[in-house]
C-alpha positions as CSV (number, residue, x, y, z in Angstrom):
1,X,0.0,0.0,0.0
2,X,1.3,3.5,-1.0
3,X,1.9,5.7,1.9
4,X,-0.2,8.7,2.0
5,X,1.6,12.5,1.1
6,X,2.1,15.1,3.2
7,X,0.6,18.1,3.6
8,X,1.0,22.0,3.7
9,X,-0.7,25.3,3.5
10,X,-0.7,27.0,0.3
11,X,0.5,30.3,0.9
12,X,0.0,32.5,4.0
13,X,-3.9,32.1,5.0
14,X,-4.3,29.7,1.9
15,X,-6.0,26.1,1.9
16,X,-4.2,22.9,2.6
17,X,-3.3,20.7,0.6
18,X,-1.1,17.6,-0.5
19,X,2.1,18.9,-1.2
20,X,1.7,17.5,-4.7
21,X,-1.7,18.4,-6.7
22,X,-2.8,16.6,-10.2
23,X,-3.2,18.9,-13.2
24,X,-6.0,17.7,-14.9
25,X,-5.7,19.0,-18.6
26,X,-4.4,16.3,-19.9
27,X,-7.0,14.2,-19.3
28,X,-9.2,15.4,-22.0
29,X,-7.2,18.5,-24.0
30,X,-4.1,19.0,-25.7
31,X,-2.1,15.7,-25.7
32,X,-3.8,13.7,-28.1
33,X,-7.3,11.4,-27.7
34,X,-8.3,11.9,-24.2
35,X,-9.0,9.0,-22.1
36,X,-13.1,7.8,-21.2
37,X,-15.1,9.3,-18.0
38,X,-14.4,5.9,-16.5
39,X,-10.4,6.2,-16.6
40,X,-10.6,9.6,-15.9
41,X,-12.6,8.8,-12.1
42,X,-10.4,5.8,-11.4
43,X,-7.1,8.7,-11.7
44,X,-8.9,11.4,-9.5
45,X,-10.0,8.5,-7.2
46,X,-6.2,7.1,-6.8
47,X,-4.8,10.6,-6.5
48,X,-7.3,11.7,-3.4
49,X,-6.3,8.0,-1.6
50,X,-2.9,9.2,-1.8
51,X,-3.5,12.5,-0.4
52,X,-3.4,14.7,-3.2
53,X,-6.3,17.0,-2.6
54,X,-5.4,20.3,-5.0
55,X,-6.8,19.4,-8.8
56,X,-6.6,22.2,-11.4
57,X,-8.4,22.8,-14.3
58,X,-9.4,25.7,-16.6
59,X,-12.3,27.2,-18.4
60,X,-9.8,26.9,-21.9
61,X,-9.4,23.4,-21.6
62,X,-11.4,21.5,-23.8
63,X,-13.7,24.4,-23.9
64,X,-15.5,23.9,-21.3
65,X,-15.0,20.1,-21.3
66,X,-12.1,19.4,-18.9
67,X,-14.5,20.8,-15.9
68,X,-17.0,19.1,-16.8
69,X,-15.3,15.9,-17.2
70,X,-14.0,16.2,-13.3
71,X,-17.3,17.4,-11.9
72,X,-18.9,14.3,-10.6
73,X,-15.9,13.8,-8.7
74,X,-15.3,16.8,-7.3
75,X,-18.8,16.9,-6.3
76,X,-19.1,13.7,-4.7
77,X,-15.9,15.0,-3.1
78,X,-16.3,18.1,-2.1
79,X,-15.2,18.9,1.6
80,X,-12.1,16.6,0.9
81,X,-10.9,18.1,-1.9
82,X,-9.2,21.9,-3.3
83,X,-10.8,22.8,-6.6
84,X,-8.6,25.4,-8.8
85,X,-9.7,26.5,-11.9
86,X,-8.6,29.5,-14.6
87,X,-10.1,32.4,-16.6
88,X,-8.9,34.4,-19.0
89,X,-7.6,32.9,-22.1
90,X,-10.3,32.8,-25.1
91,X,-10.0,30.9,-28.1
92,X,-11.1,30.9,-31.8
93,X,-13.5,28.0,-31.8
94,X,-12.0,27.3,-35.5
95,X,-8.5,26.8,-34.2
96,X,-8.1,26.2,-30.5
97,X,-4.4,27.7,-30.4
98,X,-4.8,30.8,-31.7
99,X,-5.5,32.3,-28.3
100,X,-6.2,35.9,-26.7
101,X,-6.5,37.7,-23.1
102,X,-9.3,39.1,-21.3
103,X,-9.0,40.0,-17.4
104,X,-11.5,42.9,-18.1
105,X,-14.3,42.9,-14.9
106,X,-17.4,42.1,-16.8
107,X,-15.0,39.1,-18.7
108,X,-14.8,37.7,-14.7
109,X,-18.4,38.0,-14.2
110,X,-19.2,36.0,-17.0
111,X,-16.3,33.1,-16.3
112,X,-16.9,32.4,-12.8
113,X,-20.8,32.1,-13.6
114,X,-19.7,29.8,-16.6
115,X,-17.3,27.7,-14.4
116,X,-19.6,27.2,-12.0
117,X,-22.2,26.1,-13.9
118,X,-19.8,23.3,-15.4
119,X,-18.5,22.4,-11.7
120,X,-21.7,21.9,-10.5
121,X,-20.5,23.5,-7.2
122,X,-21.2,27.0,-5.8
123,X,-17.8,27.6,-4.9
124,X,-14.3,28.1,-6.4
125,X,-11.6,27.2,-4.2
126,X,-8.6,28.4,-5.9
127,X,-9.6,31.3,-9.0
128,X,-6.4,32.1,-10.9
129,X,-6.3,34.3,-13.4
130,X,-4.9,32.3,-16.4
131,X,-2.6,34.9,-18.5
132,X,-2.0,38.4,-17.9
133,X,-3.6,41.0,-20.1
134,X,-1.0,44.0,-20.5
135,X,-3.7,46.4,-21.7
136,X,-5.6,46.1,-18.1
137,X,-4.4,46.8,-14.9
138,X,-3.6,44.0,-12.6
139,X,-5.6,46.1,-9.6
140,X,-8.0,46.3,-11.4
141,X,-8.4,42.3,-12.5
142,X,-7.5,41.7,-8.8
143,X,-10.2,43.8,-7.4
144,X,-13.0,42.2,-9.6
145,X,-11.9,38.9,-8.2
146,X,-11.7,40.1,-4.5
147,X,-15.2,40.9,-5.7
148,X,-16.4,37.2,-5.8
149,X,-14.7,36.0,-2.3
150,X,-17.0,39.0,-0.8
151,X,-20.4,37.3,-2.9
152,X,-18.6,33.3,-1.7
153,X,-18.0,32.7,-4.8
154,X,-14.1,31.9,-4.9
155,X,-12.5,31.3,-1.7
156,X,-8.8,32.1,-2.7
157,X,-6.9,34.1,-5.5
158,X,-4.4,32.9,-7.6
159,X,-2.7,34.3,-10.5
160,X,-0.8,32.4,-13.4
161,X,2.3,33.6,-15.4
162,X,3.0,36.8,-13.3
163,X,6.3,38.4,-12.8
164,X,7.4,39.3,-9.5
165,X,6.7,42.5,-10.2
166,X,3.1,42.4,-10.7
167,X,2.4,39.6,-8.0
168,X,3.6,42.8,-5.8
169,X,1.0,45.1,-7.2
170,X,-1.6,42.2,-7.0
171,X,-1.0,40.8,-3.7
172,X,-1.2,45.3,-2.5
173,X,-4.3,44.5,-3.6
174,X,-5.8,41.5,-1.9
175,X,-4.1,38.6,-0.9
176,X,-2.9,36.2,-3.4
177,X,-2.9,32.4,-2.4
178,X,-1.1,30.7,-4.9
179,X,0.9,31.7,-8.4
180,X,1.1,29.4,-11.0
181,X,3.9,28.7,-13.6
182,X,6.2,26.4,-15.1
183,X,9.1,25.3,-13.2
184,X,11.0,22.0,-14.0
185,X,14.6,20.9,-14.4
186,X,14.1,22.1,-17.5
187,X,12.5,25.6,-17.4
188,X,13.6,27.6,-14.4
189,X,12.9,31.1,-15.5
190,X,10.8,32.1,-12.8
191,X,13.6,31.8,-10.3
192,X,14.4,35.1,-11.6
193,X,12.1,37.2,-9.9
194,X,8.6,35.5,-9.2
195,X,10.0,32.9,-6.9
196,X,12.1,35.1,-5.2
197,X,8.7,37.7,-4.7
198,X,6.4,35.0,-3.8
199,X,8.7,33.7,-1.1
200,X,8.9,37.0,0.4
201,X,5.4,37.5,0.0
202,X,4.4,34.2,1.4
203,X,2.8,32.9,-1.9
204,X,3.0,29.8,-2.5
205,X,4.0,28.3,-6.2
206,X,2.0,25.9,-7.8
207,X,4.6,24.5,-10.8
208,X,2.9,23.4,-14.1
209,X,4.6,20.7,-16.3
210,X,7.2,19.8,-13.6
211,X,8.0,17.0,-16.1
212,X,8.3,18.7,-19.0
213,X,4.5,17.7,-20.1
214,X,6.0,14.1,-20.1
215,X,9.6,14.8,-21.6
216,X,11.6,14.3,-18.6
217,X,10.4,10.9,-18.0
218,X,11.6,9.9,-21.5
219,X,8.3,8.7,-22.6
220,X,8.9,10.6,-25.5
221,X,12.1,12.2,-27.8
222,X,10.4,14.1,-30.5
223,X,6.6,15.3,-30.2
224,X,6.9,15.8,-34.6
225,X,7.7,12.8,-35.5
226,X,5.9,10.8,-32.7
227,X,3.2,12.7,-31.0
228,X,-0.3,12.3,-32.7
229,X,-1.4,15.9,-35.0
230,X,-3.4,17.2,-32.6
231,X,-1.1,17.2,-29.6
232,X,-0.2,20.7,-28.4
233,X,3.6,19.7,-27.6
234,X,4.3,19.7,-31.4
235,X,3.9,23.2,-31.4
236,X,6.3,24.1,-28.4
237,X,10.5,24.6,-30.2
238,X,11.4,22.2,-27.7
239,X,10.3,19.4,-28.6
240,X,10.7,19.4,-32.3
241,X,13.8,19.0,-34.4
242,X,17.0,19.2,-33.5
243,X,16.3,20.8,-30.3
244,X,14.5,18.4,-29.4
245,X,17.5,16.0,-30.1
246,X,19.9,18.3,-28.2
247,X,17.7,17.9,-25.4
248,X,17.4,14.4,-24.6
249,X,21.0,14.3,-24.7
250,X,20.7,16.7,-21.7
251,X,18.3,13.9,-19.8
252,X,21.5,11.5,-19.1
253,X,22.2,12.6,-15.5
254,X,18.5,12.4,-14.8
255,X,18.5,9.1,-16.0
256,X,21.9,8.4,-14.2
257,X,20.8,8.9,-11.0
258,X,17.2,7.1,-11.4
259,X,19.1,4.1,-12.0
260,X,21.4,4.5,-9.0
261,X,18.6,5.2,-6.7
262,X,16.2,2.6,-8.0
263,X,13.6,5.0,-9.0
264,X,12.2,6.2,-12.4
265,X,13.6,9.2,-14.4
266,X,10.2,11.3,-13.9
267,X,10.7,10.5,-9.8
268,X,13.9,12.5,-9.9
269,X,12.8,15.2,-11.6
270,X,9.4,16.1,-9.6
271,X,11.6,15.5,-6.7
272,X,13.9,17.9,-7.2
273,X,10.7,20.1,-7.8
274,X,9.6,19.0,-4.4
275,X,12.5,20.1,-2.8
276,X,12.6,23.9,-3.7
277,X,10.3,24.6,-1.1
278,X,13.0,23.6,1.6
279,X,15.9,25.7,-0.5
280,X,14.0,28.5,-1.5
281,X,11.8,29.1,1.6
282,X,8.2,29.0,0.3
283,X,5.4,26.2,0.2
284,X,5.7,24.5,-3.8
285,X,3.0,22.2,-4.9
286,X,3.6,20.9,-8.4
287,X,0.5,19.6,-10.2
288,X,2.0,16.7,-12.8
289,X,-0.7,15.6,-15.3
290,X,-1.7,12.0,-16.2
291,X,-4.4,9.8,-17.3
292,X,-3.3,6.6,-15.3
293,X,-3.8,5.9,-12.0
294,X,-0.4,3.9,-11.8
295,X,1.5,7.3,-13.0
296,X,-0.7,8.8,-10.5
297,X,1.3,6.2,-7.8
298,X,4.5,6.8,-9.3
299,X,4.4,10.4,-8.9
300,X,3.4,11.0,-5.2
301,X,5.8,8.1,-4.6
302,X,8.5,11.3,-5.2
303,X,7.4,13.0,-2.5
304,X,9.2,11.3,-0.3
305,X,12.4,11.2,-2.9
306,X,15.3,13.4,-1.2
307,X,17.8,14.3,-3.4
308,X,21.3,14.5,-2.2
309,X,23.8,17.9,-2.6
310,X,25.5,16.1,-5.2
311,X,23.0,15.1,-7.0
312,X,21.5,18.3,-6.5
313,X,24.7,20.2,-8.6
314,X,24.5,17.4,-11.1
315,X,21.4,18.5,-12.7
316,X,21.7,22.1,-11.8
317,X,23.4,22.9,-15.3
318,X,20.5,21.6,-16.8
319,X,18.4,24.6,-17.7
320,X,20.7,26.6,-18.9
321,X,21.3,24.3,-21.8
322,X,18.5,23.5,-23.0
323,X,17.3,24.3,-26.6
324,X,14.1,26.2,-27.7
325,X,12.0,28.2,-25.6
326,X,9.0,27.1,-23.6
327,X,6.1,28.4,-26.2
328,X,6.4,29.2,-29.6
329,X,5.3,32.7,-28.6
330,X,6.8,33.5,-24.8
331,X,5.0,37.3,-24.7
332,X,2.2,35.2,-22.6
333,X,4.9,33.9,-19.9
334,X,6.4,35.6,-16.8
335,X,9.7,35.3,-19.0
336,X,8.6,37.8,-21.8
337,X,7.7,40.0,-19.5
338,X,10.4,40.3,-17.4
């Protein structure tokens, strides 16, 4: 029997929750055919006997159809379990990655009411904001969401893709739960100046695609010629060509020290994930993605991974090498703001 995670508090005056969440995208958006209602409940159903409690979603995924796909088990869950969920980014219905910003007030209005609706609950746990719209100003998309903790509709805030910069101005505003971003062995831009902000702010980070949406565990080497059309990692420079080439070749120590530890490749990267919250002074709960209940297993199991100094300086030099940026276009990140 798997032994249960820990737990910690999400941020000064935030929920609790395991100290590692499941991202839930994946399950029906943007990596290929997504997997039956059936699969899906037998994943959430693993992840909440191992104590992960935090699962995120957003109003972009799927449409619509990744919150409604979780809903019957976050309703027959409810007081056990953190719901997150995003606004903000709005897509062409005619291509679902040509994308564009709103965090306008009446925008809010209409999302949470939406998100709700799909839920099936009358509360939102965690609300992040999704992507930052330069043309409005972040007090002003904070206040309108301070708005809906005064009506109970959202219990905490939480913004995604923020520099550290404009956490600041946001958390002046009202406090600010949780920010979300990528963070992995191989993306580590926000240790720039979100990470640095958040800890002094007592945010707590919420890291997406702490495996490199699946290339860190080697399952695969090039999304163009072995990912399915519609996956969404064939679009990211990354993962395509001879970057994505020159990155595996980066994946050796990770591999290295899997092997010598008796663990799995993905294990030691989410564990060194895990273990920025000890040596950078803030709570981090990365949210990995997956269909299968067994991944779901494997990935808490790294919870309880500690990696040594040594190991620790091995695959610091990571990062820095690795080819291609994170999106095709980065002006929606942290980084192209910064």
């Amino acid at each position: 029997m798997a032994e249960k995670i820990a737990s910690v508090e999400l941020g000064n005056g935030g929920p609790r929750v395991g100290v590692q969440g499941l991202g839930c995208m994946g399950m029906s958006w943007a990596y290929g055919p997504g997997s039956d209602a059936a699969q899906t409940r037998g994943t959430l159903e693993r992840a909440l006997e191992l104590g992960v409690t935090l699962y995120d979603t957003a109003d972009v995924y799927g449409a619509g159809e990744n919150e409604k796909l979780i809903a019957p088990f976050i309703q027959a869950h409810r007081d056990e379990v953190v719901l997150a969920t995003k606004f903000a980014i709005i897509t062409d219905p005619s291509d679902p990655y040509k994308r564009g910003i709103r965090n306008d007030r009446p925008y809010i209005r209409q999302a949470i009411e939406a998100s709700l609706e799909r839920l099936g609950v009358e509360t939102i746990d965690l609300y992040y904001m999704h992507r930052r719209d330069v043309h409005v100003p972040i007090e002003e998309t904070v206040g309108a969401m301070a708005e809906l903790i005064t009506e109970g509709k959202v219990k905490h805030l939480g913004l995604s893709e923020v520099t550290g910069e404009e956490l600041r101005a946001a958390h002046a505003v009202h406090p600010i739960a949780a920010v979300q971003s990528e963070w992995s062995l191989f993306s580590r831009d926000v240790e720039a100046g979100v990470v640095p902000a958040a800890a002094e702010l007592g945010v707590g980070f919420v890291p997406y695609s702490p495996l490199g949406r699946g290339f860190l565990t080697g399952s695969f080497v090039s999304a163009d010629k072995e990912l399915t059309e519609d996956d969404f990692r064939r679009t990211q420079p990354r993962f395509t060509g001879d970057n994505a080439a020159a990155n595996a070749e980066l994946l050796a120590p990770v591999r290295e020290i899997a092997e010598a530890r008796g663990v799995t490749p993905g294990q030691v990267a989410l564990a060194w994930v895990q273990q920025q919250a000890e040596l950078r002074g803030l709570a981090v709960v990365p949210i990995p993605g997956t269909r299968r209940a067994a991944r779901v297993t494997e990935n808490t199991a790294a919870t309880f991974l500690r990696l040594t100094a040594e190991e620790l300086s091995r695959l610091d030099p990571i990062a820095s090498r690795v080819a291609g940026d994170r999106y095709a276009d980065m002006a929606f990140t942290s980084a192209g703001r910064e």
